[in-house]
C-alpha positions as CSV (number, residue, x, y, z in Angstrom):
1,X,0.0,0.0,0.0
2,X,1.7,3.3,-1.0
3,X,2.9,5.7,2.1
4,X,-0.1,8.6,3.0
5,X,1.1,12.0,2.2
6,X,2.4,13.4,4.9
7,X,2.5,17.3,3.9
8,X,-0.8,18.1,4.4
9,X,-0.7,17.3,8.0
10,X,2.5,18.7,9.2
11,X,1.2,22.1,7.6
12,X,-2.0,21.4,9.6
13,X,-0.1,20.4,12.9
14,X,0.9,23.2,14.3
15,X,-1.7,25.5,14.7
16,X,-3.9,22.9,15.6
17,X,-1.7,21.4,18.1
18,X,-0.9,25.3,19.1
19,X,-5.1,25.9,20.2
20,X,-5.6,22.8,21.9
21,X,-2.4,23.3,24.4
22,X,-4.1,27.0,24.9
23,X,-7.9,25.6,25.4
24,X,-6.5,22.9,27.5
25,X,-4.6,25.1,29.7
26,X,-6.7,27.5,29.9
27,X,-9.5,25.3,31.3
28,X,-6.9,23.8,33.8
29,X,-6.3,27.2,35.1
30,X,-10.0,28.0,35.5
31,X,-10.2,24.7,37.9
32,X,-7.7,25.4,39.7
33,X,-8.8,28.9,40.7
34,X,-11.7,27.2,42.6
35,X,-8.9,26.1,45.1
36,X,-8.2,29.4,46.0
37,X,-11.8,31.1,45.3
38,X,-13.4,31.6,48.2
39,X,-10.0,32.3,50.6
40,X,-10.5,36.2,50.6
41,X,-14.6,35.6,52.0
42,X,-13.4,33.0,54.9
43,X,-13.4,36.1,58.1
44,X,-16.7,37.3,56.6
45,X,-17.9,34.0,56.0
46,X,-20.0,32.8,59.4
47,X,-21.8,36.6,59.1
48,X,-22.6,36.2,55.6
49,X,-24.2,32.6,55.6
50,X,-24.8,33.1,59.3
51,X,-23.5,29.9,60.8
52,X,-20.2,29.4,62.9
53,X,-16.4,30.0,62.1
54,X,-16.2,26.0,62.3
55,X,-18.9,25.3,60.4
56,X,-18.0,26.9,57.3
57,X,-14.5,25.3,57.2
58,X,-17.0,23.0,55.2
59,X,-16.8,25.3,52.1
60,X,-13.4,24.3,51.9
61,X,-13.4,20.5,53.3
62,X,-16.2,19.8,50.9
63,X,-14.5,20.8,48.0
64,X,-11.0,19.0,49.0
65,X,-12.9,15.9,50.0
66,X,-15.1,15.8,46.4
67,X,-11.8,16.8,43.7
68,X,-10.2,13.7,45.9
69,X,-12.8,11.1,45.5
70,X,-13.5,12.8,41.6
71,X,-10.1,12.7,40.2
72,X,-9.5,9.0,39.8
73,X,-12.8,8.1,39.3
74,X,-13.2,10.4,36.2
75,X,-9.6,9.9,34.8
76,X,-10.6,6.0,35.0
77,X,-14.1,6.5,32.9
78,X,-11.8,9.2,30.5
79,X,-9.8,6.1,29.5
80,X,-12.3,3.9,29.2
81,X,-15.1,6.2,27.3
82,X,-13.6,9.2,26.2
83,X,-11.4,11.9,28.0
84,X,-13.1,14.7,26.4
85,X,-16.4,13.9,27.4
86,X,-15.4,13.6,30.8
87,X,-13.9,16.7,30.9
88,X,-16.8,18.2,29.7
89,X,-18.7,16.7,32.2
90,X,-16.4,17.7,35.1
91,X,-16.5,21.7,33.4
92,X,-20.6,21.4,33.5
93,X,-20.2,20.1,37.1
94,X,-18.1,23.1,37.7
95,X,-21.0,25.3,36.2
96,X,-23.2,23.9,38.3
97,X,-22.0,24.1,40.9
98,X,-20.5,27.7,40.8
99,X,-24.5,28.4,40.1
100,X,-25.6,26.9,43.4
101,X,-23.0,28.8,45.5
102,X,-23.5,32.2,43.8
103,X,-28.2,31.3,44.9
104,X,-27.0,31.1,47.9
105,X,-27.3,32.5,51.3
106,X,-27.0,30.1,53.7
107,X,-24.2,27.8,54.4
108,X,-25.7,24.4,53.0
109,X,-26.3,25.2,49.4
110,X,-22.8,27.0,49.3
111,X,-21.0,23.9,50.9
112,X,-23.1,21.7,47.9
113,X,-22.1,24.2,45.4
114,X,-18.4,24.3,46.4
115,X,-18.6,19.9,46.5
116,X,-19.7,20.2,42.9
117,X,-16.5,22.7,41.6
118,X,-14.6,20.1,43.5
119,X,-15.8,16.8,41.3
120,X,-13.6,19.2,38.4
121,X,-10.7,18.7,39.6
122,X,-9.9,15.8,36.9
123,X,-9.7,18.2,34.4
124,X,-5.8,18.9,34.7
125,X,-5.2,15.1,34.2
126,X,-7.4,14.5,31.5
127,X,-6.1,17.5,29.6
128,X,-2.5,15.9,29.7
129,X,-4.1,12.4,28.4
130,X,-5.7,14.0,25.6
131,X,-2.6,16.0,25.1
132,X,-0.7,12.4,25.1
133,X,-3.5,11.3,22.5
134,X,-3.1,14.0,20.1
135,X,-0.3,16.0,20.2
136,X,2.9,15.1,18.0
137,X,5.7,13.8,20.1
138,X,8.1,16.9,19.9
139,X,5.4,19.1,21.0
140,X,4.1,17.0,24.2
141,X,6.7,18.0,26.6
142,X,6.6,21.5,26.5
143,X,2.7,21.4,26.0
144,X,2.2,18.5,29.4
145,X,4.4,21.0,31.4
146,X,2.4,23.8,31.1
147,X,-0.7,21.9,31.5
148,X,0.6,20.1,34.7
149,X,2.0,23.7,35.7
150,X,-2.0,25.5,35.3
151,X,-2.9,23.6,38.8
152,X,-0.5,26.1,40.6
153,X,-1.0,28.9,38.3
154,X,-4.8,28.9,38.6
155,X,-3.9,28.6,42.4
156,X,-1.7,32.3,42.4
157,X,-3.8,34.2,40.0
158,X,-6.9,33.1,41.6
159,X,-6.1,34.7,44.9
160,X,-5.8,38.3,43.7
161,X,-8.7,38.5,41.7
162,X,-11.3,36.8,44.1
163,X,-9.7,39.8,46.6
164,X,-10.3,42.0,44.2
165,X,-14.0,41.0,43.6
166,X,-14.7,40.7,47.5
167,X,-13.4,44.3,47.9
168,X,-15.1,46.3,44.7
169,X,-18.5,43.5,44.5
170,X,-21.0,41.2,46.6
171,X,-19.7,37.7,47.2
172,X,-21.6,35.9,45.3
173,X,-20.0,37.5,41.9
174,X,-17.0,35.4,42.8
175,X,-19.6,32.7,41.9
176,X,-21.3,34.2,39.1
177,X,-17.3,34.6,37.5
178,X,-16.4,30.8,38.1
179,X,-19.4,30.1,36.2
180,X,-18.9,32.5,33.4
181,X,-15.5,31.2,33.0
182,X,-16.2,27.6,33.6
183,X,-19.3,28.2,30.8
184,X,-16.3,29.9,28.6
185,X,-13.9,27.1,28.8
186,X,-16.9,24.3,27.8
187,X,-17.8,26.6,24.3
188,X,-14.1,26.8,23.6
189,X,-13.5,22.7,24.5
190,X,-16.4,21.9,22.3
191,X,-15.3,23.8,19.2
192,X,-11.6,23.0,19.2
193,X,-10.8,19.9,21.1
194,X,-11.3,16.8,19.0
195,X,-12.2,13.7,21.1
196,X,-9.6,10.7,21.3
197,X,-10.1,7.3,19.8
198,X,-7.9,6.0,22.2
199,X,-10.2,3.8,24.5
200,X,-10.2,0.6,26.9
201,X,-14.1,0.2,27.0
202,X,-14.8,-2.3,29.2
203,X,-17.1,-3.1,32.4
204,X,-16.1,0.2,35.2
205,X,-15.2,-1.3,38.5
206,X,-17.6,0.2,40.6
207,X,-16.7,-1.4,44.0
208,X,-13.3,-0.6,43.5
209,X,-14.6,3.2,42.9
210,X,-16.4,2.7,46.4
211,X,-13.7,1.6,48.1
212,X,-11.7,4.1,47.2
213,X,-14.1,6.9,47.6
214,X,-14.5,5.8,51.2
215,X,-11.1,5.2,52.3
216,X,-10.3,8.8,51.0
217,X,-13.0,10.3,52.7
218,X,-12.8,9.0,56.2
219,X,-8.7,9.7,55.3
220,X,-9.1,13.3,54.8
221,X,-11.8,14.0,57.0
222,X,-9.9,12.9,59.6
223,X,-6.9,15.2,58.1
224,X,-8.7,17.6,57.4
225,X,-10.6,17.8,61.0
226,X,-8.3,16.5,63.4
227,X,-6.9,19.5,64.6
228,X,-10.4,20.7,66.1
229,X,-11.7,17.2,66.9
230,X,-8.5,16.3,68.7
231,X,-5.7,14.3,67.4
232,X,-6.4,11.8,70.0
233,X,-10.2,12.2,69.7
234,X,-12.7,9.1,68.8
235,X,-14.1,10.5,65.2
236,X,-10.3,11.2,64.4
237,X,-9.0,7.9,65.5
238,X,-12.0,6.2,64.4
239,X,-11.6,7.4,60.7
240,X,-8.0,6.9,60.3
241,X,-8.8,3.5,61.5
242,X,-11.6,3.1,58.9
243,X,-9.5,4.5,56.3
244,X,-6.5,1.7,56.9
245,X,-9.0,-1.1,56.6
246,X,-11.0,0.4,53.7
247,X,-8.1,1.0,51.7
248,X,-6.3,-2.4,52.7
249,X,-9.4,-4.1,51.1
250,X,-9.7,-2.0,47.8
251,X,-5.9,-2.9,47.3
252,X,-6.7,-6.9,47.7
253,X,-9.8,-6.0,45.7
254,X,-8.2,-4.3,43.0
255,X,-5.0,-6.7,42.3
256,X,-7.6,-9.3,41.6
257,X,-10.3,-7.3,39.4
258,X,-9.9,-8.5,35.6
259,X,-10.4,-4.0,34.8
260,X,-9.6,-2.6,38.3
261,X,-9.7,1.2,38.6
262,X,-6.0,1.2,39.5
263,X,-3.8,-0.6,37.9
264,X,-1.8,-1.4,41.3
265,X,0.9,-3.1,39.9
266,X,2.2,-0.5,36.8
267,X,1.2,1.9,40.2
268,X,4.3,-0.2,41.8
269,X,6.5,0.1,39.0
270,X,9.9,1.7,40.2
271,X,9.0,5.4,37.5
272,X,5.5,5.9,38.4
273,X,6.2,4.6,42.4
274,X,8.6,7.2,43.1
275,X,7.3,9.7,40.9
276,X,4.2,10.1,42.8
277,X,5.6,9.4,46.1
278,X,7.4,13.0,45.0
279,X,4.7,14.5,43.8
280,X,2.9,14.0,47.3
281,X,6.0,15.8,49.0
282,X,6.0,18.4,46.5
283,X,2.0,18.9,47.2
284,X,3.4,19.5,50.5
285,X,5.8,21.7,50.0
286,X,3.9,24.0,47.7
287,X,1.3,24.3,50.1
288,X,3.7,25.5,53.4
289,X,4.3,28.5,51.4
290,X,0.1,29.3,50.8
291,X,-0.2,29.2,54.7
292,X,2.4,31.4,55.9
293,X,3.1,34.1,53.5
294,X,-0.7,34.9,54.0
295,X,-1.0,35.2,57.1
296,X,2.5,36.9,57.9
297,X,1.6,39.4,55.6
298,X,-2.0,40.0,57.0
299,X,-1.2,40.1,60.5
300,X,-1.0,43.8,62.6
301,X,3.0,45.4,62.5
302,X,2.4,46.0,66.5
303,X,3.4,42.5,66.3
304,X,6.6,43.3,65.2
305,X,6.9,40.5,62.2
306,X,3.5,41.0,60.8
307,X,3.4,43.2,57.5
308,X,-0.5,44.7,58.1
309,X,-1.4,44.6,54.6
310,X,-5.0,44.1,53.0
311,X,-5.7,40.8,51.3
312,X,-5.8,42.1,47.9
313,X,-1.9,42.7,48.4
314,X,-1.3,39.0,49.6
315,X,-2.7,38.0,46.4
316,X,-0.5,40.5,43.9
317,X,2.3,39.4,46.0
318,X,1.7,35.5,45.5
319,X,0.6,36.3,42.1
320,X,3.9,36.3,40.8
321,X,4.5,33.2,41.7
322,X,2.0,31.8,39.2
323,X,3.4,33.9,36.3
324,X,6.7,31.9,37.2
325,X,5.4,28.4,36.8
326,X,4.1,29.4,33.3
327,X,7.1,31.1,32.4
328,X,9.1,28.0,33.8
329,X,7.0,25.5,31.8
330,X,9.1,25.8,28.6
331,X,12.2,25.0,30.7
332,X,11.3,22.2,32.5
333,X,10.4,20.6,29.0
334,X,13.6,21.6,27.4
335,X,15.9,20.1,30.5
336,X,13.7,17.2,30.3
337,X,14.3,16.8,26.3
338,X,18.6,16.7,27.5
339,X,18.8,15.5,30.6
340,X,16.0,13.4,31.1
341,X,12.8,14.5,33.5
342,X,14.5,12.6,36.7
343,X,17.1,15.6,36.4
344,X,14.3,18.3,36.3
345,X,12.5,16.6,38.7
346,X,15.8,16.9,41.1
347,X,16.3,20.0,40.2
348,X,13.1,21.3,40.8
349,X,13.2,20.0,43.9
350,X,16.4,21.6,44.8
351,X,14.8,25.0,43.7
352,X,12.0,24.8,46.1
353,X,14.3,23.8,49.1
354,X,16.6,27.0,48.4
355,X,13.4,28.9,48.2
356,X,12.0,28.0,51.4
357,X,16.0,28.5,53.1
358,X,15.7,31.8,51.6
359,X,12.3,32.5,53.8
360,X,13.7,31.6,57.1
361,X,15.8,34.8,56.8
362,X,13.5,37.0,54.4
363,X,10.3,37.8,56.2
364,X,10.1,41.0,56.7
365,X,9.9,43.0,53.3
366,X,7.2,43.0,50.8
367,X,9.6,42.4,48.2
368,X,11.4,39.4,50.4
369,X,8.2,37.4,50.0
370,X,8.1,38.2,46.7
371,X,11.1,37.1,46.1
372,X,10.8,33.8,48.4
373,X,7.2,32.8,46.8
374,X,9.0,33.3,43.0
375,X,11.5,31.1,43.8
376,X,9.6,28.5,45.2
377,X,7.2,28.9,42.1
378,X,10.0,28.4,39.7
379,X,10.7,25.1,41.4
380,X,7.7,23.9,41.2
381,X,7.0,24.9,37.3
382,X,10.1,22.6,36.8
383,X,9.2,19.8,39.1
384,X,5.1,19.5,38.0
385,X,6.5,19.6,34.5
386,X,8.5,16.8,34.5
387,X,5.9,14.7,36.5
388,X,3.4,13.8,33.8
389,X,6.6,12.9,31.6
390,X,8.2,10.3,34.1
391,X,4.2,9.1,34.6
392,X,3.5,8.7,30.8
393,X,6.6,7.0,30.3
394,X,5.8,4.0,31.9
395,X,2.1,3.7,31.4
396,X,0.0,1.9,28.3
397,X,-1.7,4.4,26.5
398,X,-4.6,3.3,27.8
399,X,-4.2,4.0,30.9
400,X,-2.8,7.5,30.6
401,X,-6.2,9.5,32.1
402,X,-5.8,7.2,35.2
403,X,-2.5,7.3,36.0
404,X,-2.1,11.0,35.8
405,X,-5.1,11.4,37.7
406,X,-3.5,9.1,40.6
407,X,-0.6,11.4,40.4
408,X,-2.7,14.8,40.4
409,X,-4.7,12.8,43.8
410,X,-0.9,12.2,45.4
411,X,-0.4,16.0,45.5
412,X,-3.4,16.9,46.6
413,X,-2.8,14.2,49.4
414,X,0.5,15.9,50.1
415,X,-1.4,18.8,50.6
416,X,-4.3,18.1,52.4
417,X,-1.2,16.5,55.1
418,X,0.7,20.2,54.7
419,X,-2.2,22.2,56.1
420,X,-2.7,19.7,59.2
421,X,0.9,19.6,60.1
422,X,1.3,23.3,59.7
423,X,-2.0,23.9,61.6
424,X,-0.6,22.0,64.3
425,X,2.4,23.5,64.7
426,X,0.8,27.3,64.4
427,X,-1.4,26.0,67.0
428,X,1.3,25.5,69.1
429,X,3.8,27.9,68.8
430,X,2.2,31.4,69.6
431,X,3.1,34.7,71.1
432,X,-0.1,36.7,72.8
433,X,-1.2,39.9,71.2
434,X,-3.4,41.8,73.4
435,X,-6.2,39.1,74.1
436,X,-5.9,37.0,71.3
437,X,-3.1,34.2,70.9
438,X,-1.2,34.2,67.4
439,X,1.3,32.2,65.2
440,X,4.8,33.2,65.8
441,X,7.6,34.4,64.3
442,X,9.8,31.2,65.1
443,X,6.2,29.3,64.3
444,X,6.2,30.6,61.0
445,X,9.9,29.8,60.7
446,X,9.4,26.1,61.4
447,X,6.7,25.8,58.9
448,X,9.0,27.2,55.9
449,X,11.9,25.0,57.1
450,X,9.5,22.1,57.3
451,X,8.7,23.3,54.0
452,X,12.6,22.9,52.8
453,X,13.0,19.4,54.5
454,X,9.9,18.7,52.4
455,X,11.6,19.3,49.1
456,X,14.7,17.9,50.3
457,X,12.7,14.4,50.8
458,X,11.4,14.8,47.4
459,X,14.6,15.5,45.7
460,X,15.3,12.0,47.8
461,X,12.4,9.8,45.5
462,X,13.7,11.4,42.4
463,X,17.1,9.8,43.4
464,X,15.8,6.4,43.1
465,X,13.8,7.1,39.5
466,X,15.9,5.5,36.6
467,X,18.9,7.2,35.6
468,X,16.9,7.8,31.8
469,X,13.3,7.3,32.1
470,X,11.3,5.9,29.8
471,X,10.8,7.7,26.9
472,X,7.1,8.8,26.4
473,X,5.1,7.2,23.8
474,X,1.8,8.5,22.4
475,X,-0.7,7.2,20.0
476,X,1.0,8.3,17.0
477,X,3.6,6.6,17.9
478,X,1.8,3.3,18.8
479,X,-0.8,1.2,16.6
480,X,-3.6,0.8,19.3
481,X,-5.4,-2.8,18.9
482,X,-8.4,-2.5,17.0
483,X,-10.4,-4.0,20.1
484,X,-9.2,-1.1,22.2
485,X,-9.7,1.5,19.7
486,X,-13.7,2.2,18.4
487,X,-14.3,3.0,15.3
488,X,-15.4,6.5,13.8
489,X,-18.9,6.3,14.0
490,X,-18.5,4.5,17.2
């Protein structure tokens, strides 16, 4: 059979690959500025819905606890019926769900509004995997980077212009926006994101997607609440202990399901262990810095290390931070393409660690937390750049949506872990101001350097990744088996 022209599609590649890394990324973005959405409301929160300070820590748990038990779960069904669809389905959720919250005025239709933005979170994941499925090989690094990058860029950017609205606006236009944007990104995913044919099909495992759900839920519930149940408490013990027998079955469970919803044992291979075992101490590490620089710069200069500035200014001074993982996108890819994405992924690593020494001395400028929160952003542009790389390098293509979407679930594990063990060591280490007992200045301190050993430990797991990882295969690369790939009109 003579050779099909090639021409016509290398003259057609580029702009087309061009719009769906920018859709992609740009929907990515919009998700992730739910994490960070409702941060500026939280001291006029239990006035506005008028329930209690503890209470509405639910707007926040709710979402945390649904992106948790969403993100496998949907980067599972992308795989096995179409990634695209799923991610429109998780931006119509996000729609939705901005649309409750911004009807509301009392705390339960905000927490259920804020649950349903949180089952988007699969969209970052899902946007690599179609990414995997359709870009050209030379182009997938750079493109996956910035993609991978858009959870921590949404994060940055969000916080500034939710202060912004909250200052100049009502809340609930902070809703109304997510939802104009979420609406946005579905238009511009419909019209310019083809759908993959690269499927598994196949019967869903739906007790392994209970298991799972469950044993993260009663895991970061407990995570999440400990620290004003009591670490020692009976609803904190108790769900831990729930959690460690849940997920003990789902593992037995899954290694013997014929189409488990993780694959446990390419999850156990030495690339993708160690990879996300990294990616849990980088979620970690990237979330020390969203804690402290906040709140040092918020609290009163009669304290003598607080700053006394507005919220607004938090977020432009964490804003930059964002612009930096974008701009450091690029670089990760191009340190990948030479030295391999076990050397970015060190080097990132090593980046954040420096960043978080440099805040142990820098604390009491504007510009030094500037500084401190660029560097740290920089390291982890390069280090979430080169994760979906070393992930995607030793997965099938049809498991690409799941296994990045186990790896996006590892960081937000490593976060979820970050704000408990900072909480309790704010709680403990406090100076009295007046009436009222605050986080010190050696608290603070401790948390940032907590921060470095946390990057230090991840520049540990990259260590034991291959010395060249697998090189990253996509479907143009690989014939899929016609069982595993429907036909057009399928």
């Amino acid at each position: 059979m003579p050779p099909v022209p090639a021409a016509p599609a290398q003259a057609a590649g580029p702009p087309r690959a061009n719009t769906i890394v920018v859709v992609l990324a740009l929907a990515g973005i919009v998700v992730a500025l739910m994490q960070t959405l409702v941060i500026p409301l939280i001291p006029q929160l239990p006035a506005l819905v008028r329930a209690s300070a503890s209470d509405t820590t639910w707007a926040i748990t709710a979402t945390l606890l649904a992106s948790a038990i969403a993100t496998p779960v949907v980067g599972r069904l992308g795989d096995m019926y179409g990634k695209r669809r799923m991610l429109l389905l998780s931006l119509v959720l996000l729609v939705a769900g901005s649309v409750v919250a911004a009807l509301s005025d009392t705390l339960a239709p905000l927490v259920a509004g804020r649950a349903l933005q949180g089952l988007a979170a699969g969209v970052i994941p899902l946007g690599i995997s179609i990414m995997r499925d359709e870009l050209p090989a030379e182009r997938l690094g750079a493109a996956t980077a910035l993609m991978s990058a858009s959870l921590g860029v949404g994060g940055a950017l969000g916080l500034p212009a939710a202060a912004l609205l909250v200052e100049r606006a009502d809340w609930h236009a902070l809703f109304w926006t997510a939802a104009g944007l979420g609406a946005a990104a579905i238009v511009l995913v419909l019209r310019l994101v083809p759908e993959s044919a690269v499927r598994t099909g196949g019967r869903f495992d739906l007790v392994g997607a209970a298991g799972l759900s469950i044993g993260l839920l009663c895991l970061l519930l407990a995570i999440s609440k400990g620290a004003g149940w009591g670490w020692a408490g009976a609803w904190t013990l108790g769900l831990f202990g729930a959690s460690a027998a849940v997920l003990l079955l789902w593992g037995w469970w899954e290694l013997r399901a014929g189409q488990p919803l993780v694959d446990l044992r390419t999850t156990a291979r030495r690339q993708v262990l160690f990879t996300n075992l990294a990616s849990a101490v980088f979620g970690f590490a990237m979330f020390a810095m969203s804690l402290v620089l906040p709140q040092v710069l918020q609290l009163p200069k009669a304290t003598g290390y607080g700053l006394g500035e507005s919220m607004l200014t938090v977020g432009l001074v964490l804003a930059p931070s964002g612009l930096v993982m974008m701009a450091t996108a690029p670089l990760s890819a191009r340190v990948s393409k030479a030295r391999g994405p076990k050397v970015t992924l060190m080097l990132g690593a090593v980046v954040v660690a420096a960043g978080y020494g440099l805040s142990i001395g820098l604390m009491s400028e504007i510009w030094h937390l500037v500084l401190v929160s660029a560097v740290i952003g920089a390291g982890i542009g390069l280090a979430y750049g080169a994760m979906p790389a070393l992930v995607m390098g030793a997965v099938p293509v049809s498991e690409t949506a799941a296994a990045n979407s186990l790896n996006t679930l590892m960081r937000a594990m490593g976060t979820s872990v970050s704000s408990a063990v900072a909480g309790v060591v704010l709680a403990q280490m406090t100076v009295t101001f007046g009436s009222v007992a605050l986080p010190s200045a050696d608290g603070f301190r401790v948390v940032m350097a907590i921060g470095a050993g946390a990057a230090l430990v991840a520049l540990l797991f990259a260590s034991f990744l291959p010395r060249r990882a697998t090189a990253t295969a996509t479907p143009h690369d690989i014939a899929p088996a016609p069982a595993t790939v429907p036909s057009a009109g399928s």
